[in-house]
N, C-alpha and C positions, 0 to 999 in steps of 0.2 A: 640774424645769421644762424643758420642751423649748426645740432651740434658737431654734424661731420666736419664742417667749415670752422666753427668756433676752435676745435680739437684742433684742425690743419695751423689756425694760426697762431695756435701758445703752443702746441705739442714744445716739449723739452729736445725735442732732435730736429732742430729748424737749424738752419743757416741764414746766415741775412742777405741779402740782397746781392751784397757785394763777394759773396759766394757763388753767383752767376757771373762776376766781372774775373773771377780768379780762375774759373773754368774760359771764358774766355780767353781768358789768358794763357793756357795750356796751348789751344790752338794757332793762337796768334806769332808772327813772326819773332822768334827772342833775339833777332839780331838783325843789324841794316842789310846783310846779303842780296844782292841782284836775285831776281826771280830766279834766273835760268842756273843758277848753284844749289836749288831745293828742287825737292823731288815735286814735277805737276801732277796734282790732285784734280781726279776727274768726279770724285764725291766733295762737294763743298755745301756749306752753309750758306744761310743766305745774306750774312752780314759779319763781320767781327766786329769786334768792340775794341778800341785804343784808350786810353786814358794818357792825357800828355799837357803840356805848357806852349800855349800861342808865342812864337820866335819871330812872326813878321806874319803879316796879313798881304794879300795880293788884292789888287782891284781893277775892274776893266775900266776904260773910257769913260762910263758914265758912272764911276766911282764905290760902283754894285763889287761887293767882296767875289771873287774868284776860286781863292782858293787859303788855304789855310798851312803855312810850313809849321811844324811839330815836333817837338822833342818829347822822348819818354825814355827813365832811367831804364823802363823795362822793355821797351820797343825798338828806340833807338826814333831816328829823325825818319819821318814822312811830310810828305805833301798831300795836304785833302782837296782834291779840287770840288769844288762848290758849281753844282749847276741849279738850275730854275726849279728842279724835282725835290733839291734836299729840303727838308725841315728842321726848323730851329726849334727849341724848345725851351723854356724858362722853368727846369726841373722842379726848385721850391716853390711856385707858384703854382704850377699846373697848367702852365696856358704859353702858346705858342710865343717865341723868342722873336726876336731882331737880327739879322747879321750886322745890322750897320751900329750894334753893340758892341761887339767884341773888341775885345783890345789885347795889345801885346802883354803878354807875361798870366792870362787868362789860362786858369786849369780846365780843362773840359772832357767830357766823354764824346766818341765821335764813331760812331756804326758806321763802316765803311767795307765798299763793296772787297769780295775776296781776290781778285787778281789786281796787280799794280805795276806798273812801267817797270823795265830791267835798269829805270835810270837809277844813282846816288844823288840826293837819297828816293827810293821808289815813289808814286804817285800813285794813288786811288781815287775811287770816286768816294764822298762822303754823302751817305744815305738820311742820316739823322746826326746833327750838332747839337748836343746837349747843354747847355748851358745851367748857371746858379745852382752846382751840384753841390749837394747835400754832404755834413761832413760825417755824417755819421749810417741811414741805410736810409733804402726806400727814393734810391735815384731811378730816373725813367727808365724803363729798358724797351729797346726796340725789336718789336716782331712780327712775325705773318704768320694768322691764322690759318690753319691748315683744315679745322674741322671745329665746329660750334655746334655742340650737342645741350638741351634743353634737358634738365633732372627735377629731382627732388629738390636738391640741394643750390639748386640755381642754373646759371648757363658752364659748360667746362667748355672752355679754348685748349684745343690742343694745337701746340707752337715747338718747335726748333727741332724738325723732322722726328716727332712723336717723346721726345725727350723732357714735355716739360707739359704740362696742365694748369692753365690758370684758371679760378673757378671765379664769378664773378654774381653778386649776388643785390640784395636790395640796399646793403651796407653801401656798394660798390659805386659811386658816382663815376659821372658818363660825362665825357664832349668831343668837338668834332675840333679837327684842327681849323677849319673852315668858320668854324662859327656856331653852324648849323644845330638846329635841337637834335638829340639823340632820344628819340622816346624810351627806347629800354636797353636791356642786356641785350634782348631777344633778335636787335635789331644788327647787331654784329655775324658776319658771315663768313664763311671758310671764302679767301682770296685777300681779306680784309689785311691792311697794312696798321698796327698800334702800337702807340705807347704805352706801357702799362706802372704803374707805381706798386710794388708791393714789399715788405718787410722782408720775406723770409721764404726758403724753399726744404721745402720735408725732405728729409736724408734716406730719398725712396730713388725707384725708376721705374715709370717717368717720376724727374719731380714734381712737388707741385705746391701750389701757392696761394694766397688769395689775395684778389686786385684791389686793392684800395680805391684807386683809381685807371679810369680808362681812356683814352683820347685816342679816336679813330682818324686816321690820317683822311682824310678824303679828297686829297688835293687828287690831283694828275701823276699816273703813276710814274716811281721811279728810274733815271736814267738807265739804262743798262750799259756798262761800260761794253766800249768794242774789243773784243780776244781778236788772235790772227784767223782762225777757225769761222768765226762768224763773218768777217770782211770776205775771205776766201771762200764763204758760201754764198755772200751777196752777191760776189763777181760769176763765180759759177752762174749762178743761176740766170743772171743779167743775159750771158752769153749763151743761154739756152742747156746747161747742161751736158755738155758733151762729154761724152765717156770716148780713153785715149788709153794707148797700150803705153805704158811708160811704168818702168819699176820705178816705187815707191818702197824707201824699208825705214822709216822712220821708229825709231825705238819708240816713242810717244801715240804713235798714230794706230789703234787696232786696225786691221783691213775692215772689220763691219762696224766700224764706228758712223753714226750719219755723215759726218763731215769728211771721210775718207777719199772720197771720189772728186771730190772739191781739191781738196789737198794733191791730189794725183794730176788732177787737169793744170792749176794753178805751178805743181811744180814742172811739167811738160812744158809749160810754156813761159817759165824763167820769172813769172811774178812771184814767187816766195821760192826760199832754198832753207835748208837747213842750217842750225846755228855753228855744222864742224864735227859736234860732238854725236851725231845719231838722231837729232831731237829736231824738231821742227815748231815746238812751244806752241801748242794748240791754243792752250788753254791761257797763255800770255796777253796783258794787256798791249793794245795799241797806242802810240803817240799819235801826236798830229804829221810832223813828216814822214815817220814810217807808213802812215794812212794816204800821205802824197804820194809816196814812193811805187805803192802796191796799187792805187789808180792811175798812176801815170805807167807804169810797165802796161798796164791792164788797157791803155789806150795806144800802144804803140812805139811810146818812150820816146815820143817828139820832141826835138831839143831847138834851146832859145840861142839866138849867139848875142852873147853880148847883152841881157835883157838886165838894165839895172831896178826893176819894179822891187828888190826883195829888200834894196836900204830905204825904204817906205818904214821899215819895220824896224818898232825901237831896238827888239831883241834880234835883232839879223843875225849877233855874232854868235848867236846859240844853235845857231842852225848850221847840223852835221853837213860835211862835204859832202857825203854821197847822197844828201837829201837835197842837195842846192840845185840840179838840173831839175827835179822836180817838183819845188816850191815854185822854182822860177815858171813853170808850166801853170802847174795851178793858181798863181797871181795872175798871171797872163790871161786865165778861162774864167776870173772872179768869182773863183769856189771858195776864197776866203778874203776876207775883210782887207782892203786896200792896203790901210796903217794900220799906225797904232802896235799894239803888241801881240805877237803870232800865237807864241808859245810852243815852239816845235817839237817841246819835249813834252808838252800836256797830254795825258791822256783822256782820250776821244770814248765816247759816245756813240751805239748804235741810231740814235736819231742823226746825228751829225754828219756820220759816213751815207743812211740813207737820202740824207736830202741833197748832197754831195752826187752820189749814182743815180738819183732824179733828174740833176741838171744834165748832166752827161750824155743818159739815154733822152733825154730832147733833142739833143747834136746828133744822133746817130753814131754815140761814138762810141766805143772804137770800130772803125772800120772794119765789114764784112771780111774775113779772111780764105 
């Protein structure tokens, strides 16, 4: 280890590790409050960090974990939903976890995307579930490479929108969440998604640190939860884009924001409206029936009479009245799973709602206007 590195990691003005979980925590929600009661932040990070106690484990049909419900003294109760993208990790060990591990009453860390359903208590996606955390420092932390610059001193990653430098060097061990050999530092690139292990962050800015260890995500990248903003530009666009004279005065919505024109079209023609207050939640996560709701307005709002397809579903009685004429559509068109359990209130996925506007535009739907 050189001595600029050897200095970074005993320097006397270090923090430990868990001095990145308490900055965390600054930004982190301090209370269970519904989304649309906090100001939307259109500058976000790329993940927070919870730290909490497993209250009950969700599972689908084929008994694969779903989702994770959560308590924390400092967070208050979430729901992590679990999809194919997240990574598990076995913090003390260094090596990629289990879901079909975890158990009730487990403490865990859980990097979880920044928007969450307006439900109680909210929902997010969980990006990375940490497991077998550490009780003392030097737990995983999860990041994205923004820039991997090559020195004297080794490789520096610079991570959490220029705020933080991890230097990683010959000390430094290396693996793939895959498996896969990692031949070097050198082999790590700006887009790269890691876990990092490191002691201690210099009481500078940027911070910075040295990795102990490094584990390079390389599975298939992470889910992107669906906002109403991005559904509302799927639909736009599906529909060719058309620009509509219609005042728009959303207190949230800039007029040159990209998604403004989507919002404009979208509200002209009665698939989204505002929440009442001025606000139309751009930047808000979507559920699964509100995702019904805004394809089925977006095809016509063709209604079933009498369609019992929706007590198919264990969780029927969770499903909102004004989402019941079009769940009942969407069962009817097999854009979602027969039985078994819906989850109306789960927050959705941009792969989910695309494959969803895939079937659709096969039918030629909705109808030329």
């Amino acid at each position: 280890m050189s001595k600029k590195l050897a200095t970074l990691a005993l320097s006397s003005l270090l923090l430990c590790s868990m001095g990145t979980f308490a900055l965390a925590a600054e930004s982190a929600p301090t209370d269970s409050r519904p989304a649309w009661d906090t100001e939307i932040k259109h500058e976000q990070p790329d993940s927070q960090l919870y730290y909490g106690e497993v209250k009950e484990i969700f599972t689908g049909a084929d008994g694969a974990v779903t989702g994770l419900h959560m308590d924390s003294e400092q967070w208050g109760e979430y729901v992590m939903k679990v999809f194919d993208q997240t990574v598990w990790i076995n913090s003390g060990e260094r090596i990629p976890g289990r879901a079909a591990d975890v158990a009730v009453g487990e403490r865990l860390y859980v990097f979880h995307s920044c928007v969450s359903t307006r439900s109680l208590p909210p929902q997010t996606a969980a990006y990375a579930v940490v497991r077998n955390v550490p009780q003392d420092t030097g737990c995983a932390m999860y990041h994205k490479v923004e820039a991997a610059e090559m020195g004297e001193e080794g490789l520096r990653l610079t991570t959490d929108g220029g705020g933080l430098f991890l230097y990683a060097g010959q000390e430094t061990t290396l693996s793939a969440y895959t498996g896969r050999h990692i031949d070097g530092p050198d082999s790590i690139k700006a887009g790269d998604w890691i876990m990092a292990w490191y002691d201690a962050v210099a009481l500078s800015y940027p911070g910075q640190a040295y990795a102990r260890h490094i584990m390079v995500l390389d599975q298939a990248g992470k889910s992107e939860t669906l906002t109403r903003s991005a559904l509302v530009c799927l639909l736009h666009e599906a529909q060719g884009k058309p620009v509509v004279n219609f005042a728009m005065n959303y207190s949230d919505v800039d007029q040159s924001s990209p998604y403004a024109e989507a919002i404009r079209w979208a509200g002209s023609e009665r698939i989204v409206s505002g929440y009442g207050d001025g606000r139309v939640g751009p930047d808000d996560a979507v559920s699964r029936e509100q995702m019904a709701v805004m394809f089925w307005r977006w095809a016509g709002s063709p209604m079933l009479m009498d369609y019992p397809g929706l007590t198919n579903y264990s969780d029927a009685g969770d499903i909102s009245l004004f989402a019941q004429p079009a769940l009942a559509w969407a069962h009817q068109k097999g854009l979602f799973p027969q039985e078994g359990r819906l989850g109306p209130k789960d927050i959705v996925s941009s792969e989910e709602a695309e494959a969803i506007l895939s079937s659709l535009r096969a039918e030629r739907l909705p109808l030329e206007k």
